[in-house]
N, C-alpha and C positions, 0 to 999 in steps of 0.2 A: 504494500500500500504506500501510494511515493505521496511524500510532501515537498510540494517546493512555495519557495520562498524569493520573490523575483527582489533585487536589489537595485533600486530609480533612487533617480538623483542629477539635478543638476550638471553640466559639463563643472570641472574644475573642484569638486566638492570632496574627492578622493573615495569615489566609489570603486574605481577599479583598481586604486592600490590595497583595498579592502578586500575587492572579489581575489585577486591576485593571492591576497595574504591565507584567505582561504582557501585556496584549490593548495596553496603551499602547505597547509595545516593537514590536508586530506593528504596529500602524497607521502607526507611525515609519517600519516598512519598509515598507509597501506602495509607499509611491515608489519602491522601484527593483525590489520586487520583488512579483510575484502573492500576493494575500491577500484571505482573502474569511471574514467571520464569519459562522459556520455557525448559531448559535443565539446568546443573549445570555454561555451558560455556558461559551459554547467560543472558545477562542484559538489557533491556528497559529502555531508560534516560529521564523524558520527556525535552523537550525542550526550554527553558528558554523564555520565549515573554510575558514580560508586558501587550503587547494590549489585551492579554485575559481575565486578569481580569479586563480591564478598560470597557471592552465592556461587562462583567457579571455584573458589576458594574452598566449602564446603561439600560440591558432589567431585572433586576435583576435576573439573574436567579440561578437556586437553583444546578447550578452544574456546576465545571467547567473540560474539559478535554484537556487537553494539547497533542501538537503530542509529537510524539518519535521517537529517533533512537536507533538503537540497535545493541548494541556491544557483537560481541563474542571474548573470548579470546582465541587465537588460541597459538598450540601446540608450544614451544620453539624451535626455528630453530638454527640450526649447521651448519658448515661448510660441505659440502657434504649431506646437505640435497635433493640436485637433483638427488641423487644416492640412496637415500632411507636412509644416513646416520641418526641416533637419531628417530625422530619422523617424517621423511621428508615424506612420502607417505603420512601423515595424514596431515600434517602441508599444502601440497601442496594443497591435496584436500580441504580442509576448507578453501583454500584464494581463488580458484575457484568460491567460492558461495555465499562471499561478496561483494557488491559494490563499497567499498572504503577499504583503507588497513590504518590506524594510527600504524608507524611505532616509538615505541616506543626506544628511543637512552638514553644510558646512558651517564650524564652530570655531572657529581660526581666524586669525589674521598671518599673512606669510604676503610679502611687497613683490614676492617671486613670481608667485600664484596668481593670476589674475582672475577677478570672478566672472561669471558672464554677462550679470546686472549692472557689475562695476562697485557696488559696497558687499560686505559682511552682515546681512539682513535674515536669519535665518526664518522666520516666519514669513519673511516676501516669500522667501525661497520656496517654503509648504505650501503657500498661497497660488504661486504660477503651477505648480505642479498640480496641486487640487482641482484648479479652474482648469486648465486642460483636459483633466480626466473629465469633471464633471462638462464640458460644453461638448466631449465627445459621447455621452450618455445622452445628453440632450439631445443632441440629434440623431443617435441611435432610435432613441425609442418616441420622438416626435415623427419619424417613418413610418412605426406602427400604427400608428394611431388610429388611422383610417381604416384601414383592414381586418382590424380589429373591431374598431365600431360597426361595420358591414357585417359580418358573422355574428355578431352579440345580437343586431335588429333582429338577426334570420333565428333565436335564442338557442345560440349555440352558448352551450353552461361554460365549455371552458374557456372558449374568449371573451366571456364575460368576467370571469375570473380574472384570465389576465390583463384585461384592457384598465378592471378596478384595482389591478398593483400597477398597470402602469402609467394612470393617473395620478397615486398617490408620491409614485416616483419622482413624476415631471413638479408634481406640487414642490416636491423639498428642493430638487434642481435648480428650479426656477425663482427659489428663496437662498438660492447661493450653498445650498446643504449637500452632502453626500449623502449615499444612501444605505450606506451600511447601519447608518442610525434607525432608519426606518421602520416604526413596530408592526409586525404581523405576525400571526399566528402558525402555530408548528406547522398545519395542515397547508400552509400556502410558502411553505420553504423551499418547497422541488420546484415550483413555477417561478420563486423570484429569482434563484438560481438560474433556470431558464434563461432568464433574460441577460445573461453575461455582462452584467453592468461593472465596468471598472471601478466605480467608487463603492462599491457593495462588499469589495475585499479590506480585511481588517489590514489594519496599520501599526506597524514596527518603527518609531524614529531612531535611528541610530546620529546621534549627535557627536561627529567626526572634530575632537578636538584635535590642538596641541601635545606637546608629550606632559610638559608640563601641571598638565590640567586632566594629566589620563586617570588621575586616582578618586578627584572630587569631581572633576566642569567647572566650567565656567560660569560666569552671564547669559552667555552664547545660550549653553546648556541646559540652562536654568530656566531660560525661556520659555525652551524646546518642550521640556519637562512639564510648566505651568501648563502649555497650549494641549498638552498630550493627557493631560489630570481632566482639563476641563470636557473633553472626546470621547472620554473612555478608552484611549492610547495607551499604546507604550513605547516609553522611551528606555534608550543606552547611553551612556556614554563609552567612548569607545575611540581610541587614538589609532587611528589606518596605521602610521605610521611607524608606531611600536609594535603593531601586530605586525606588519612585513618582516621585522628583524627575530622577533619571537619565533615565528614562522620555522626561519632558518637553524634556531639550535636545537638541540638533543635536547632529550627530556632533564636531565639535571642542569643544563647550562639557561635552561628557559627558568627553573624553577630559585636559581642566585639572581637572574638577571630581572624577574619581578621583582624578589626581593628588594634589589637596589633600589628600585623604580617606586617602593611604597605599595606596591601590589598584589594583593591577596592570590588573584587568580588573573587568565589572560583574557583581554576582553571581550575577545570572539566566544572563550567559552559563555558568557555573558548573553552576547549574541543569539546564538545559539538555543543556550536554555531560554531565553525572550521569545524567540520565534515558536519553540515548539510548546510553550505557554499562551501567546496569542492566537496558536489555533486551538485550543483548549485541546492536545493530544494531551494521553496517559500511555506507560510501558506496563507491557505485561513480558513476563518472564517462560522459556520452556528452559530445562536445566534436566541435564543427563553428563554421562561421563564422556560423552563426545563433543559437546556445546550447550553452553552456556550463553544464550539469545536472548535480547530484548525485540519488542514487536511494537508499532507503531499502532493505537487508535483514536479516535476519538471517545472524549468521555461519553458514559452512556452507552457505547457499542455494547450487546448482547453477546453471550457468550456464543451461540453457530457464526454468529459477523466475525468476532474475532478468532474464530477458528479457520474464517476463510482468509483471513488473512495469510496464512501460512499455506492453504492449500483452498481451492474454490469446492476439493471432494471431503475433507474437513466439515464442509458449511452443509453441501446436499447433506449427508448420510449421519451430522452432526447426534450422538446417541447423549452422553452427558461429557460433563470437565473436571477432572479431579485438580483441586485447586487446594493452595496452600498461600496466606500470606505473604508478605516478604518476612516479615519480623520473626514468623511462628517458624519458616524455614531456616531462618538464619539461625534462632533462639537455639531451634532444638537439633541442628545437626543433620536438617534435611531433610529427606521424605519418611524415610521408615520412623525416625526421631517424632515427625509431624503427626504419621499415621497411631503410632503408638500412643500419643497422648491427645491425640481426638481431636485434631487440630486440620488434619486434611479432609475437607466437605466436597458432597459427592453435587453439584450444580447441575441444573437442569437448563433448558432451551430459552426459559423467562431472564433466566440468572444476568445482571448488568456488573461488568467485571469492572474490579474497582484496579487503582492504580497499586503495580508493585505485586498484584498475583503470581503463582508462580502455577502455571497449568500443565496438566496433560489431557489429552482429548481425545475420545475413546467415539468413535465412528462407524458407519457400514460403508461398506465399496461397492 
């Protein structure tokens, strides 16, 4: 089940020393763990979780594989990118096809760097970017419009349906709003989807400081941060810069070299766990003496969903999931530890798998 996470931003803002810094982070780990670059624009990160190796640790097992999200770096967007200005046709299409957008904001001043508005404005910067997206929705679904109204006269129920989400879309649009805000109900989430509307995808700011500034932010950052509070956003701070050179060392030369810097951890791992939080995913765990694997869902996925995660004959032939906590596995030493002390439950087809399970899944073929 792939997640990605497209990375926009401004020309000069240091997104691609960002995207860069990450495909450098991925290649880092391909020694211990699977990684394969899918085009020159896509990166696989895996995803930072301690419990994996605590839990290879205890079936000992002789491999471990981490999830991933996966970041494409998409094409630098202009002002009049809704018009097709710069790269805008491709830029648009490519954020159609991600799940999540990390809206990369420049937080810096450098006399080197030149910006493309000519100041250091990081809310202008959210701002041209915003209104791009949103006037190319606007004219996406002021297309529909008619077409829709013709089929709803003739009471066709499902263009009716969507013609009444794509009214209330054009309303927020046309009040300057995106439409990820937009409230509707569970039963009408496969239709608003439907409508592949760019500003519908949730938002990641990563706030590209200084080095200086890589531990607290700035102003800059601060900003970022208030404007992303008031959204229901999320922000990062995050120095492109330090992460390029991070990139480059070994695991113990990266781990003195935070150190110096005042930093806990690296800020991609930061990153990282931000994105696979803004699409509100959870890890679920399979654990044997051959691998030791994390699985990517959404919260709320049912246990035959998350069973097809791993396989789609998993999902058909889905019988129950023998499931164990993380805590109860690690606690008691594993499965038989778990089983012994009544701790591993037998789940059925209703069962909603919570974060940090650790399953086996017992099926027909």
């Amino acid at each position: 089940m792939g997640f990605k996470c497209g990375i926009v931003g401004l020309p000069n803002v240091g997104k691609s020393t960002l995207f860069n810094a990450l495909t450098e982070t991925a290649a880092a780990q391909a020694a211990n763990y699977p990684f394969c670059t899918i085009e020159p624009n896509v990166g696989a990160v895996a995803v930072p979780d301690p419990r994996l190796g605590r839990l290879a640790e205890v079936a000992k097992s002789a491999q471990i594989i981490p999830t991933q999200l996966t970041f494409v770096d998409i094409a630098g967007l202009v002002r009049g990118a809704s018009k097709g200005e710069g790269l805008g046709n491709q830029f648009l299409a490519n954020i159609r096809e991600v799940d999540a957008v990390a809206h990369v904001v420049r937080c810096f001043e450098d006399s080197d760097i030149t910006h493309v508005e000519g100041k250091i404005a990081p809310l202008a910067d959210i701002e041209t970017i915003e209104t791009e997206l949103m006037l190319a929705d606007l004219e996406s679904l002021e297309k529909r419009v008619d077409n829709l109204s013709k089929k709803a006269k003739g009471n066709d129920k499902e263009a009716r349906e969507q013609l009444d989400l794509v009214e209330r879309a054009l309303s927020l649009l046309r009040d300057g709003q995106p439409t990820r805000g937009m409230e509707r109900k569970p039963e009408e989430e496969r239709n608003f989807r439907m409508l592949g509307l760019l500003t519908s995808k949730p938002v990641l700011y990563v706030c590209n400081v200084e080095e200086s500034s890589a531990a607290g932010g700035n102003a800059f950052s601060q900003a970022v941060f208030d404007h992303a509070a008031k959204e229901g956003a999320i922000a990062v701070v995050i120095s492109a810069k330090i992460e390029s050179e991070i990139a480059t060392l070994s695991r113990d030369e990266r781990a003195d070299f935070l150190e110096t810097l005042g930093l806990e951890e690296a800020g991609l791992d930061r990153l990282i766990r931000a994105g696979y939080r803004l699409l509100d995913l959870i890890t679920y765990f399979t654990v044997g003496p051959k691998e030791a694997r994390a699985w990517t869902i959404t919260r709320g996925t049912k246990a035959p969903a998350a069973a097809g995660v791993i396989h789609t004959d998993f999902e058909k032939g889905f019988i129950r999931a023998e499931t164990i906590a993380y805590a109860d596995y690690a606690a008691l030493g594993g499965e038989a530890g778990a089983r012994d002390a009544g701790k591993l439950r037998l789940e059925g087809k209703e069962y909603v798998v919570a974060d940090g399970d650790v399953m086996h899944f017992r099926f027909n073929t």
